[in-house]
C-alpha positions, -999 to +999 in steps of 0.1 A: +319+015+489+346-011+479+337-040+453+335-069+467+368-076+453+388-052+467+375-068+505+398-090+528+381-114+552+401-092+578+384-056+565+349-071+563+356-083+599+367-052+609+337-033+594+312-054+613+293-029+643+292-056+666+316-087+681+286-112+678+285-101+638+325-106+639+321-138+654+297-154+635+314-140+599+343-157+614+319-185+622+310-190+588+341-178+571+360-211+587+332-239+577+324-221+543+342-248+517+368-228+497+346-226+461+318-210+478+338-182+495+335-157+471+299-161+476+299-158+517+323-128+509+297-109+489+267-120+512+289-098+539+295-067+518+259-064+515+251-066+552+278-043+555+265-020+527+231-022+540+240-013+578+259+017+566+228+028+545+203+021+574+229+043+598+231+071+573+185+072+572+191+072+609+209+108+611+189+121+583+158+108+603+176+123+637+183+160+619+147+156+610+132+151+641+155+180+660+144+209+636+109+195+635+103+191+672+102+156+673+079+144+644+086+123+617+086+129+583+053+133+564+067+093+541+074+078+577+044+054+599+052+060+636+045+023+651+056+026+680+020+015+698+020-013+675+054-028+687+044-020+724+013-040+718+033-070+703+056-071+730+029-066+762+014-100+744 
């Protein structure tokens, strides 16, 4: 991954998954006051960081679950009835 540093408002844009995450870095990159852009910059190359690290768990989790016919690994909690409870309240 880049240092922060080496990041342009335009290649942290353009490494955002979605148009609603582009829009709202734009969002805030516009009514951020200049001193505290640095900071705002950083805050994004985290998310950024962060989304490519929870994508990459996501295939090791997938390539898991394909040669182990569908189960999770032993460190993993399935909570799927949990969620389906929360959301049927």
């Amino acid at each position: 991954m880049l240092g922060s540093a080496e990041w342009t408002p335009d290649s942290l844009a353009h490494a955002l998954p979605s148009a609603d995450m582009r829009q709202e870095f734009w969002r805030q990159f516009n009514l951020t006051p200049i001193g505290e852009l640095p900071g705002l910059g950083e805050r994004w190359v985290k998310v950024i960081e962060n989304l490519k690290a929870g994508v990459a768990r996501g295939i090791e989790l997938r390539a898991y679950q394909q040669a182990h016919g569908g189960q999770l690994p032993p460190e993993y909690t399935d909570v799927t009835d949990l969620i389906m409870d929360s959301q049927a309240a």
